[in-house]
C-alpha positions as CSV (number, residue, x, y, z in Angstrom):
1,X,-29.3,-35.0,-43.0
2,X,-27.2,-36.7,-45.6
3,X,-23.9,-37.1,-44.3
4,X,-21.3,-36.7,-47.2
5,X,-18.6,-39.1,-48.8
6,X,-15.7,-36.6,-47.0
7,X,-17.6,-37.0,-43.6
8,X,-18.0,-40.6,-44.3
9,X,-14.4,-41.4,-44.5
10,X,-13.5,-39.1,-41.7
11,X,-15.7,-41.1,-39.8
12,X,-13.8,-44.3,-40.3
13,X,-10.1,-42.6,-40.1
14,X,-11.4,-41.6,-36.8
15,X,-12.2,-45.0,-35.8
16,X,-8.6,-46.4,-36.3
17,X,-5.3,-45.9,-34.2
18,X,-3.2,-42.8,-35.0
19,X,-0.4,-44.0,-37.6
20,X,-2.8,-46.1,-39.8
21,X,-2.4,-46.5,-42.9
22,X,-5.1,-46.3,-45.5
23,X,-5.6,-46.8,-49.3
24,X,-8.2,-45.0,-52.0
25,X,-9.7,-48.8,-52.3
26,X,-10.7,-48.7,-48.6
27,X,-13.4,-46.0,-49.0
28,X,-14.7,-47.4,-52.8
29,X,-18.2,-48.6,-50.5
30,X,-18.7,-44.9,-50.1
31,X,-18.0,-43.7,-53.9
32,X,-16.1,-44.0,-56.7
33,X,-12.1,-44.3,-56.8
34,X,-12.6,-40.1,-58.0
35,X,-15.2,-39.4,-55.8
36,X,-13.1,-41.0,-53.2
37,X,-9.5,-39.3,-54.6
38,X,-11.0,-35.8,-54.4
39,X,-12.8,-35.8,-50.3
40,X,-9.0,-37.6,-49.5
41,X,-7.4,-34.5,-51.1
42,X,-9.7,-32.1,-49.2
43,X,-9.2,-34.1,-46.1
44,X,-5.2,-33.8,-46.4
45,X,-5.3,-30.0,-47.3
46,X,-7.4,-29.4,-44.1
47,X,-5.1,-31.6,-42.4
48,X,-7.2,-34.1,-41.0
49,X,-4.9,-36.8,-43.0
50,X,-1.7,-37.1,-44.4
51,X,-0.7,-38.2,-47.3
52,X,2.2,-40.9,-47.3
53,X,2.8,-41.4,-51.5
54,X,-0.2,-41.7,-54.1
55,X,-2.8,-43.5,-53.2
56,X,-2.1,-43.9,-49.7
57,X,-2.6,-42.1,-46.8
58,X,-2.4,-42.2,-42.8
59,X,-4.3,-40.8,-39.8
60,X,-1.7,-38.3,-37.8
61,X,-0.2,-39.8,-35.0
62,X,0.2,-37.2,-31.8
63,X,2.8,-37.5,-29.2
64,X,2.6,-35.4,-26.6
65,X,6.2,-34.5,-26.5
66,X,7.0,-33.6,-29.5
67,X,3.2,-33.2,-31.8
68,X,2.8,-35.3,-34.9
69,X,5.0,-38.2,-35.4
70,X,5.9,-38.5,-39.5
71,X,5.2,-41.4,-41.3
72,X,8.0,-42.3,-44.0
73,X,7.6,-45.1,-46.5
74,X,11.4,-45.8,-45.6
């Protein structure tokens, strides 16, 4: 079975700690950048990312006190 370019980068967000950061140009093996733009958007509105600003997003962090910790580009 073909896995697809969503599942792809899913895979390697899963990989990396909770909090990371990641950017459209780290997935470009797996596609083009608007290939790449439109599985991240699907992946944020399923909430399995976040999205910090354009073009760069993060892997939720969990704490088990008080749930997601925010990432803020402060």
């Amino acid at each position: 079975m073909k896995q697809t370019t969503e599942n792809k980068i899913l895979t390697k967000i899963k990989k990396a700690r909770g909090g990371s950061l990641f950017f459209i140009e780290d997935f470009l093996a797996f596609g083009s950048a608007n290939t790449i733009q439109k599985a991240l958007e699907r992946l944020t509105e399923k909430s399995e990312i976040n999205r910090v600003t354009r073009g760069i997003y993060s892997r939720p962090q969990q704490d088990p006190y008080i749930g997601e910790i925010p990432i803020t580009t402060e």
